[in-house]
VOROKE-620419 format. One line per 2 residues: their letters; for each residue x, y, z negated of N, C-alpha, C. Coordinates in steps of 0.02 Angstrom, whole numbers. Atoms other than C-alpha are relative to their C-alpha. Layout:
BEGIN
A> X,Y,Z,X,Y,Z,X,Y,Z; ...
This chain:
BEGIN
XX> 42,-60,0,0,0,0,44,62,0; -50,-81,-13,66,171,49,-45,74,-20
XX> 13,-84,-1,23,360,-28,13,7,71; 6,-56,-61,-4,495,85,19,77,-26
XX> 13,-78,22,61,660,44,-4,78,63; 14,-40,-49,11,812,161,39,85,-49
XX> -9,-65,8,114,996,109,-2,48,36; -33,-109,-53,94,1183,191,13,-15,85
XX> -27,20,-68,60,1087,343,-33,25,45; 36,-40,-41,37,1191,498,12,-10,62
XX> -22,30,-81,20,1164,689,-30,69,38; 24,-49,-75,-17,1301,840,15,-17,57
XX> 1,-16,-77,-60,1291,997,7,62,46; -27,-75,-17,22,1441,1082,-13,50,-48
XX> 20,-51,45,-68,1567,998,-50,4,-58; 56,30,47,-198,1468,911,43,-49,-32
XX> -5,51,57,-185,1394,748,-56,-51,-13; 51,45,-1,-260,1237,736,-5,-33,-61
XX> -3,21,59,-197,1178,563,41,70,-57; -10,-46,35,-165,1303,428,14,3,-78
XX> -20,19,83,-37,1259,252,-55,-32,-32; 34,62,13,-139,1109,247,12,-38,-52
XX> -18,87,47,-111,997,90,-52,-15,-17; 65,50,13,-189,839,30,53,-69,-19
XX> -28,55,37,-142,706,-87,-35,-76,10; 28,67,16,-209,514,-60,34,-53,-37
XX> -34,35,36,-172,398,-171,6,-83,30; 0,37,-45,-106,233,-116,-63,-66,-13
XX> 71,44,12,-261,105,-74,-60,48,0; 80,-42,20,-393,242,-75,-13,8,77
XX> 44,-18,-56,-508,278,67,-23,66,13; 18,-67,13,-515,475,109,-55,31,59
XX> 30,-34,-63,-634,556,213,-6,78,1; -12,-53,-33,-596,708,312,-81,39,30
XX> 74,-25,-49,-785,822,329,27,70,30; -2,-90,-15,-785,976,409,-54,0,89
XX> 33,-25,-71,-867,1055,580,38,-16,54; -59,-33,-67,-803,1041,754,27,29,0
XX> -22,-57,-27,-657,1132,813,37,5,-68; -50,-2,58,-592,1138,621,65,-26,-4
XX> -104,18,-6,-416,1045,665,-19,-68,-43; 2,67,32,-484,868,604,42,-49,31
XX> -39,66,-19,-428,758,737,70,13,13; -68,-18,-6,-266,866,764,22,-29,-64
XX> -40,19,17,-225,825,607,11,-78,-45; -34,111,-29,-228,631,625,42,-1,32
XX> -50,2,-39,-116,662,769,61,32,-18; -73,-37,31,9,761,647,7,-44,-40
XX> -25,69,46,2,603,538,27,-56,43; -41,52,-27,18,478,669,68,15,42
XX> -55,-7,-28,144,560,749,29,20,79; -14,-4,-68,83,615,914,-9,62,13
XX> 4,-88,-25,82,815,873,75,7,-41; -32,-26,29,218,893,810,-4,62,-42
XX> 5,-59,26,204,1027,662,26,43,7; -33,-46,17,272,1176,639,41,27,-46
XX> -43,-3,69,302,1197,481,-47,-45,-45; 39,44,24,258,1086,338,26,-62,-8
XX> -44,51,-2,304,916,272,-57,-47,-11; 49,52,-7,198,738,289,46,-72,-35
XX> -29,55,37,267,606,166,-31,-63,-19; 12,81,-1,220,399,148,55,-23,-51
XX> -41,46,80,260,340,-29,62,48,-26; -52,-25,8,378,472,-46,44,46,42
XX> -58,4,-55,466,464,112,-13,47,54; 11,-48,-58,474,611,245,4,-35,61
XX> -14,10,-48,420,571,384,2,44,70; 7,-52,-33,380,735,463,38,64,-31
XX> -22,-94,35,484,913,420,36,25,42; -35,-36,-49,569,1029,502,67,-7,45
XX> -69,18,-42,731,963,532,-1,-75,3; 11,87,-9,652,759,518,-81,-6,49
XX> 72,-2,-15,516,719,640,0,-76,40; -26,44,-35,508,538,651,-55,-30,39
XX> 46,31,-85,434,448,825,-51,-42,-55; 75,41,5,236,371,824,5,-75,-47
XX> -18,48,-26,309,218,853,35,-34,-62; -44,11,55,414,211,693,-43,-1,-73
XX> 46,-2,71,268,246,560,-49,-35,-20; 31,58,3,189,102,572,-61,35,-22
XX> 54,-20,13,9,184,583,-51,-41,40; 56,20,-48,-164,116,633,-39,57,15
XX> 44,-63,-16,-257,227,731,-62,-49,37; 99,16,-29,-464,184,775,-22,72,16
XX> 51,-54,-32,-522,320,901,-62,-13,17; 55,-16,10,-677,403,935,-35,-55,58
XX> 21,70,-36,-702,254,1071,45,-43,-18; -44,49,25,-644,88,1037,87,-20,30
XX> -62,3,-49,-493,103,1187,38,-69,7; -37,65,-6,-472,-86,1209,4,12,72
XX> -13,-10,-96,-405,-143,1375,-57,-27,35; 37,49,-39,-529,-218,1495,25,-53,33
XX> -44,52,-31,-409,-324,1576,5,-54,-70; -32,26,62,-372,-404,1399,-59,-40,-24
XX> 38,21,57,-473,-533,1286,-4,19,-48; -8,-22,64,-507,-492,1120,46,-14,-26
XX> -68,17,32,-364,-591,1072,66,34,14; -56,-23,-40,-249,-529,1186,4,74,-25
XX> 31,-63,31,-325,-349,1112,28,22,-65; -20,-2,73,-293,-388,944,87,-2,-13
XX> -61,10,1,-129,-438,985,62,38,52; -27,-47,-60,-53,-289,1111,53,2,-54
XX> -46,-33,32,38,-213,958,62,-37,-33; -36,30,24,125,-360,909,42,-18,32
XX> -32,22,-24,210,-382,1041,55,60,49; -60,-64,-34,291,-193,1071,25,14,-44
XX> -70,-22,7,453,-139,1030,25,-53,-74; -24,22,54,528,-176,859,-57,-64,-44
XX> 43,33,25,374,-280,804,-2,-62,37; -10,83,-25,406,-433,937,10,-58,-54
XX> -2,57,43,372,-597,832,8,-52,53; -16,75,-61,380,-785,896,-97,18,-10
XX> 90,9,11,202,-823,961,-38,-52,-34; 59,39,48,159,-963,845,-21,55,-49
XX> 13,-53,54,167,-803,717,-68,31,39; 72,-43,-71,44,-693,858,-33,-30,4
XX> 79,24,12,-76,-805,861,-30,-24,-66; 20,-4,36,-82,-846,693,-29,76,-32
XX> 22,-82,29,-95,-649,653,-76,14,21; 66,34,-34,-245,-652,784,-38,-14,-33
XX> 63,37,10,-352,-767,738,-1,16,-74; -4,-28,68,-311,-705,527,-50,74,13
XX> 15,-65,20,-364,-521,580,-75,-15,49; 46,27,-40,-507,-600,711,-50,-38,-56
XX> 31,22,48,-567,-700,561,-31,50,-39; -13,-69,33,-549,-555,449,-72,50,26
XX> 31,-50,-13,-669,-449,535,-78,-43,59; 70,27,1,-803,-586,570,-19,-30,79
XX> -17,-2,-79,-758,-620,761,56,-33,51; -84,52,-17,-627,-769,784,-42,-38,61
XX> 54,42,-66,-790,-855,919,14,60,54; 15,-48,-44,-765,-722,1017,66,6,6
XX> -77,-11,-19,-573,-727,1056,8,4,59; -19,19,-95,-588,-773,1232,-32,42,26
XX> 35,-31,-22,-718,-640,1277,56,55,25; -25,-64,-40,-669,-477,1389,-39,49,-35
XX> 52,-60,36,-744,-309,1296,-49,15,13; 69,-5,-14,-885,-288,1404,-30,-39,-7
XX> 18,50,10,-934,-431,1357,-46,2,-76; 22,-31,67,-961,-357,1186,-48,26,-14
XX> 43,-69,23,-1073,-252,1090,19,69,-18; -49,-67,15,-1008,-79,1029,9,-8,-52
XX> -33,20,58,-1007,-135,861,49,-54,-13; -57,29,-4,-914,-265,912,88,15,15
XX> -68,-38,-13,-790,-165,991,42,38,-26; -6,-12,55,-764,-73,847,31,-50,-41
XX> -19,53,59,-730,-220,747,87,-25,29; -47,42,-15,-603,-293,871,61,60,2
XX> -49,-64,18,-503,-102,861,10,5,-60; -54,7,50,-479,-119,702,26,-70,-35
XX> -39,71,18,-425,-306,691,70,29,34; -61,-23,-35,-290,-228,816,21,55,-46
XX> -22,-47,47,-259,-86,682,25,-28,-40; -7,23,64,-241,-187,539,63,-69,21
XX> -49,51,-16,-131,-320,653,72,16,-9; -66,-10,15,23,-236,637,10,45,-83
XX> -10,-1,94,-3,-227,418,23,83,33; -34,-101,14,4,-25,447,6,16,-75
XX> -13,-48,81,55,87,304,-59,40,-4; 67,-40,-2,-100,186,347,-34,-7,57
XX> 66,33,-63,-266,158,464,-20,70,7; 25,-61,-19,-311,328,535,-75,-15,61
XX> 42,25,-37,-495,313,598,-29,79,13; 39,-30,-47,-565,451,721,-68,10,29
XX> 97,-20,-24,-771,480,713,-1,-75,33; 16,42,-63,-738,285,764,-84,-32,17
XX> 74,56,6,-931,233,733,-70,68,44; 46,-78,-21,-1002,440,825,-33,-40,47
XX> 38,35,-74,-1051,323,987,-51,-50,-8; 46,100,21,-1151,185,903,-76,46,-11
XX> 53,-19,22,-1340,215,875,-13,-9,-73; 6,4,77,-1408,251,701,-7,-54,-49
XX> 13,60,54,-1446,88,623,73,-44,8; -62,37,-19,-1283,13,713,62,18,-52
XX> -59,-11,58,-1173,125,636,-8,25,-65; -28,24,74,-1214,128,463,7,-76,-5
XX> -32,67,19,-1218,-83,474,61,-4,10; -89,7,12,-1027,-56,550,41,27,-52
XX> -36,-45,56,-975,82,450,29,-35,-65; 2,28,77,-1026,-10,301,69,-66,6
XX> -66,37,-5,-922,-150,361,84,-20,27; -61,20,-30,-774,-100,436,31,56,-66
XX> -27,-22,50,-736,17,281,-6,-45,-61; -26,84,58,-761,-144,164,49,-31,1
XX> -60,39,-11,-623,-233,267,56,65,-29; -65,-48,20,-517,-78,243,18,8,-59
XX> -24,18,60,-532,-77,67,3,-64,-32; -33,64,48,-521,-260,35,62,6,30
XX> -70,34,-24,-359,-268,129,32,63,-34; -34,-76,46,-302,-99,6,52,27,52
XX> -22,-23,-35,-269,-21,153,-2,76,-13; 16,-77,14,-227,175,130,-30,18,67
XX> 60,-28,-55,-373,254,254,-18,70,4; 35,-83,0,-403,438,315,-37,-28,58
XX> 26,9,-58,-548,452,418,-44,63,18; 28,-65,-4,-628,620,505,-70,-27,6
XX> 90,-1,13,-835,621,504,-48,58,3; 29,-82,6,-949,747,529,-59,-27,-39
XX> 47,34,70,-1087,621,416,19,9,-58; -1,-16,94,-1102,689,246,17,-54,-16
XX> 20,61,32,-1189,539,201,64,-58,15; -49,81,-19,-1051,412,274,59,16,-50
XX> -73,-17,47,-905,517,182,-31,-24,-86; 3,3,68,-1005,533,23,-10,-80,-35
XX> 12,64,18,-1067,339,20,87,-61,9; -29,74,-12,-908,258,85,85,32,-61
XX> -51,-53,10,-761,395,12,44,-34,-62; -29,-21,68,-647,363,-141,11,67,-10
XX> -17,-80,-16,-589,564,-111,-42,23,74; 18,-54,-62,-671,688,13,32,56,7
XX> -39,-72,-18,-576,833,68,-47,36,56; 21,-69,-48,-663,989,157,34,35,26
XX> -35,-34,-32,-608,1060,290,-26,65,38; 32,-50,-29,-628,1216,365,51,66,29
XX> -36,-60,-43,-541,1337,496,100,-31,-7; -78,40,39,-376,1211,470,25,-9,-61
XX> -49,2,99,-348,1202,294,-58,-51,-42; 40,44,42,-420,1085,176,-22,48,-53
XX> 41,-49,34,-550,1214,68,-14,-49,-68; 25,15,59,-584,1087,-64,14,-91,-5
XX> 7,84,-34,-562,892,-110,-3,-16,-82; 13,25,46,-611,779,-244,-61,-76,14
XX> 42,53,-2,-714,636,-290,-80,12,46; 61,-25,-22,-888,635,-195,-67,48,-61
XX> 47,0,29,-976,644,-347,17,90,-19; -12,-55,17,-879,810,-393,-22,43,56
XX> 10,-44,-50,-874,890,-223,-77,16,5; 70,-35,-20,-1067,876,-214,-25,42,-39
XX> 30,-28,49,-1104,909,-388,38,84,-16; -39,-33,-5,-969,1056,-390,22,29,53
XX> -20,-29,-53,-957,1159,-240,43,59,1; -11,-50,5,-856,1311,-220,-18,37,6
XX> 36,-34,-66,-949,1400,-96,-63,-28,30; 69,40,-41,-1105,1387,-9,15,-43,70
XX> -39,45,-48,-993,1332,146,1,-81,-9; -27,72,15,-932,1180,53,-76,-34,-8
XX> 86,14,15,-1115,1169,-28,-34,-52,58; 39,34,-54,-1186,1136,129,49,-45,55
XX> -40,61,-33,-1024,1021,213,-43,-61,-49; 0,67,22,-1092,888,95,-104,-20,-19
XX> 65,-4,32,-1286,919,65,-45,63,9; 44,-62,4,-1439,1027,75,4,37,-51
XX> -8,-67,84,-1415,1193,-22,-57,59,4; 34,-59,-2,-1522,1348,-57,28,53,-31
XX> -32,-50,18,-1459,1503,-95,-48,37,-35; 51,-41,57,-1562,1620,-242,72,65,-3
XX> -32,-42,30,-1476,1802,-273,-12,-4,-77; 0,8,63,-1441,1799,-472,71,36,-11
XX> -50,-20,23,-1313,1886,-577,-5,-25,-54; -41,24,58,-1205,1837,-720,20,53,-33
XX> -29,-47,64,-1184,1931,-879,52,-14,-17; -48,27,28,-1058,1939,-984,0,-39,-34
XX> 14,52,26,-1105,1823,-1083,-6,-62,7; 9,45,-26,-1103,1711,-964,-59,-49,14
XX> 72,6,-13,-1291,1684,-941,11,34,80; -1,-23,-70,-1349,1676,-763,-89,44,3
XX> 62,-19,-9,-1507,1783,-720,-22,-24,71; 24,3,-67,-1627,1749,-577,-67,-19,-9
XX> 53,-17,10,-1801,1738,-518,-17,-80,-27; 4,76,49,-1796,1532,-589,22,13,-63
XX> -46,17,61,-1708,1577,-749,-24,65,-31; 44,-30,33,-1784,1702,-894,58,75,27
XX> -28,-53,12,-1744,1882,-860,6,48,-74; -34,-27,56,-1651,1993,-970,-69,62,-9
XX> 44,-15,26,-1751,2130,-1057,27,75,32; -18,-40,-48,-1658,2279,-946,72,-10,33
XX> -93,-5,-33,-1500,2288,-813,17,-12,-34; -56,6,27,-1354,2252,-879,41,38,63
XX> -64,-22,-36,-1225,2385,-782,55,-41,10; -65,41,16,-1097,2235,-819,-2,-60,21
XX> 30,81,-27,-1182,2077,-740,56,38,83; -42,29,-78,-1085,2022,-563,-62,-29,20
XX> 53,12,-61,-1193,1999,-413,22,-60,10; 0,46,-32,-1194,1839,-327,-57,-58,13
XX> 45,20,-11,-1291,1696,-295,-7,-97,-34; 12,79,49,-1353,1505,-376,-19,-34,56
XX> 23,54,-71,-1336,1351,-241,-29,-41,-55; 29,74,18,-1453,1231,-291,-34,-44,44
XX> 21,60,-35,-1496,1066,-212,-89,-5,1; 67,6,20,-1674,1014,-184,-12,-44,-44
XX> 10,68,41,-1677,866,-276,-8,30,-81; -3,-1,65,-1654,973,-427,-74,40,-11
XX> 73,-52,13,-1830,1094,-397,-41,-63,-9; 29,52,14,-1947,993,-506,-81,43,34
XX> 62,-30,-17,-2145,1025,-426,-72,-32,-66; 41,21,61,-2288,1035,-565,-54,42,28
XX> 66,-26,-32,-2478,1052,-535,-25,84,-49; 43,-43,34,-2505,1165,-685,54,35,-17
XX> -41,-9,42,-2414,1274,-793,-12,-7,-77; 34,1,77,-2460,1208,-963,61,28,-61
XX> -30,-44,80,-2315,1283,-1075,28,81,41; -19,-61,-12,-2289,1435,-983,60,38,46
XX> -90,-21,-28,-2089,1438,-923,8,-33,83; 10,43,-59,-2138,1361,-750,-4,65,43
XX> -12,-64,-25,-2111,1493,-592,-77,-37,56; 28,25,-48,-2260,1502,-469,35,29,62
XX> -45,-12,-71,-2219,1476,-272,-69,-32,41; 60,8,-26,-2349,1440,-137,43,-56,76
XX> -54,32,-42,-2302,1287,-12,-24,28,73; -14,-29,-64,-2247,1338,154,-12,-54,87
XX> -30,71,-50,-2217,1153,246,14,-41,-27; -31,57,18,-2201,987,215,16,-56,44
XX> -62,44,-48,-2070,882,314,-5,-87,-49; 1,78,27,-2115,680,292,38,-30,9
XX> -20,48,-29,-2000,568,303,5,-64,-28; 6,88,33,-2050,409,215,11,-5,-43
XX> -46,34,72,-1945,381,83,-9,57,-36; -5,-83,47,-1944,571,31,-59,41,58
XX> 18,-69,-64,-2012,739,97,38,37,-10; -32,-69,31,-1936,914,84,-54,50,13
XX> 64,-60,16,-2057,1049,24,13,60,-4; -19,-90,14,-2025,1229,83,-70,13,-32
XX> 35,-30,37,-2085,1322,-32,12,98,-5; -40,-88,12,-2104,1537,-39,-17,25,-76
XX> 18,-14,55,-2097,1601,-197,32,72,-43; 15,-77,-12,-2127,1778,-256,69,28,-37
XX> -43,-41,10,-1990,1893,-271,25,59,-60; -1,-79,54,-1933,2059,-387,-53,65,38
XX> 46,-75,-24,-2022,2189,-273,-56,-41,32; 83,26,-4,-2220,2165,-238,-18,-39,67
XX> -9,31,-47,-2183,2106,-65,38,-69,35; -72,38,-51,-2018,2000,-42,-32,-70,-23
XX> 32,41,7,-2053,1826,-49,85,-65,17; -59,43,-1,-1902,1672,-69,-14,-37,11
XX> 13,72,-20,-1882,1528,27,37,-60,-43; -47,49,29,-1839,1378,-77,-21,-78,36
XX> 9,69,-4,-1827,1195,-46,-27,-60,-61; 6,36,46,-1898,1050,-153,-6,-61,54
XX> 6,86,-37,-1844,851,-115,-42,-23,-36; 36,43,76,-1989,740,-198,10,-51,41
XX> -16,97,-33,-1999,553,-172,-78,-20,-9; 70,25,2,-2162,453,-127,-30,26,28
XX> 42,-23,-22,-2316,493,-48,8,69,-27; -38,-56,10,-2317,678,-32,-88,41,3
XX> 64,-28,-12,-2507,772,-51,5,74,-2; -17,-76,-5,-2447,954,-55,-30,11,69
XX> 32,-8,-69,-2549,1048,89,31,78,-6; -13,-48,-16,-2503,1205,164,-12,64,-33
XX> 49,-36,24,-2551,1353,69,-14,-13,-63; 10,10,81,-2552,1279,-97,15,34,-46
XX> -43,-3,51,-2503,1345,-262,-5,-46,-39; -37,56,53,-2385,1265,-370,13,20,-39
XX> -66,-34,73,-2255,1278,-515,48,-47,-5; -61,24,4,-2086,1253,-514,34,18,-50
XX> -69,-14,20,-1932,1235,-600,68,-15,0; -62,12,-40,-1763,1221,-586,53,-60,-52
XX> -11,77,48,-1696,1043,-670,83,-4,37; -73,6,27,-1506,1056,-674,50,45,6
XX> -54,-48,35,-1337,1129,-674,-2,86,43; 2,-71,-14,-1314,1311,-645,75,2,42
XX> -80,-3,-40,-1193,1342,-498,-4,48,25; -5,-95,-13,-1152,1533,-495,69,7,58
XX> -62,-21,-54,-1039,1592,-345,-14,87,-5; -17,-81,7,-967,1765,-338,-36,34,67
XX> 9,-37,-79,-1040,1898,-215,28,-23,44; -64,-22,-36,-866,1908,-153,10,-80,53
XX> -27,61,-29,-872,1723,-94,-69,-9,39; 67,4,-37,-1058,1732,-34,-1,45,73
XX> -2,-49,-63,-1001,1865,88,52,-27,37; -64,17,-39,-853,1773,154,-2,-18,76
């Protein structure tokens, strides 16, 4: 098993910066996933790990060991990496076997072939697909093809598996059944794994660490459970989950005000502007208000989708007119009609962001 260490690592393309004093720590055996937007410098910087960009400045270390810096920049070919792109890139000419087994048989990695086919049919086993050795790829399914790219990843025992949006092409039910199982093989075989994603849900369900990315730089990283529950920013907020934004200020006292939370008894000259992300899941919906501390809101829309709904809701403002859009997730049949009034409230943690970061 191999760490990953990423420092101050930066790449440009002429005049564009595509990675920007980038760090990022994985620990060895963990599974990281890379979220961010298009165009953020995700898959560039897989290709500054495996070895097929060159940085600028910045250093990329494996267990220790430099393998990227300014005056060391060592060849693809030498870092024993698996890479799974955003298509599976087997050959067509090739069997699966023959597929699985390309890498074992270039450069410094030549074995005898009783070894190569035992490796084969181990990483062909491995990934649920040893009947299928003799097949040609089209022959396949796409989840299959998938499967047999990273038996060929994992064939030459990499120090790290770099996987590329590999499951973006599959249809929805396909690729969460692959997902689910080609990041199982990766962590039973305690393989160290970065993988880019633009699925919340896939980073947050499959992740040991998530790192956020944004405009080249990694903006934030931690456990899933932190990153969701703990956002910095409404940016990050919404990389991992539905957010809503409420204006509220913070006293000194460190009490947050807002139109969910009891107002103070005049201004405070000394409160900081900004604003409270909260999730829907946390707006609880109640028919009545029987003790009083419940906010009314009138529903706007309700979005079904089976398992849940999401319930815009508008709900009345500081001046006699303005009116706030919030969200509420409920679960179960959903009887809220258009036009209703309700009563809400706001059922958990208080996550205050500065003006200064709401305007960013």
């Amino acid at each position: 098993m191999t760490s990953l260490e990423l420092s101050e690592l930066s790449v440009t393309f002429g005049s564009t910066p595509a990675l920007s004093s980038l760090s990022l720590n994985v620990k060895s055996g963990d599974f990281a996933a890379i979220l961010g937007p298009s165009g953020c410098g995700k898959t560039t910087l897989l290709r500054a790990i495996a070895g097929l960009v060159t940085p600028n400045s910045g250093a990329i270390r494996f267990d220790k060991k430099l393998v990227s810096v300014s005056s060391l920049v060592l060849p693809a070919h030498k870092r024993n990496v698996g890479y799974l792109p955003q298509e599976a890139g087997l050959f067509p000419h090739l069997t699966v076997g023959e597929n699985v087994g390309f890498g074992l048989s270039a450069g410094s990695r030549k074995i005898k072939n009783s070894e190569r086919n035992e490796r084969i049919r181990e990483m062909l086993d491995l990934v649920g697909l040893i009947k299928l050795i003799d097949r040609k790829p089209h022959q396949l399914s796409g989840g299959q093809q998938t499967r047999v790219a990273l038996a060929r990843a994992l064939a030459i025992q990499p120090a790290i598996v770099l996987l590329d949006e590999p499951f973006s092409n599959l249809d929805y039910a396909l690729r969460v059944d692959v997902s689910e199982e080609v990041i199982a093989l990766l962590k039973k075989s305690k393989t160290t794994s970065l993988m880019v994603t633009h699925d919340r849900e896939e980073a947050l369900v499959s992740a040991d660490i998530i790192a956020l990315m944004s405009h080249g730089t990694i903006v934030q990283s931690g456990t899933p459970q932190s990153i969701y529950m703990g956002p910095q920013s409404a940016e990050m907020a919404q990389s991992t989950g539905d957010i809503v934004q409420i204006s509220a200020q913070r006293r000194p006292d460190g009490t947050v005000v807002s139109v969910l939370h009891p107002q103070p008894a005049q201004f405070d000259a000394r409160s900081e502007l900004g604003a409270l992300l909260i999730r829907p899941e946390e707006i609880r919906i109640h028919d009545t208000d029987k003790n009083g501390s419940y906010q009314r809101a009138t529903v706007s829309r309700v979005k079904y989708y089976g398992h849940d709904a999401m319930v815009e809701l508008s709900l009345p403002g500081v001046g006699s007119s303005e009116q706030i859009p919030l969200l509420a997730r409920v679960a179960g049949p959903v009887e809220y009609a258009v036009g209703e009034t309700v009563y809400i409230e706001h059922h958990g943690p208080i996550r205050w962001v500065s003006k200064k970061v709401t305007d960013r």
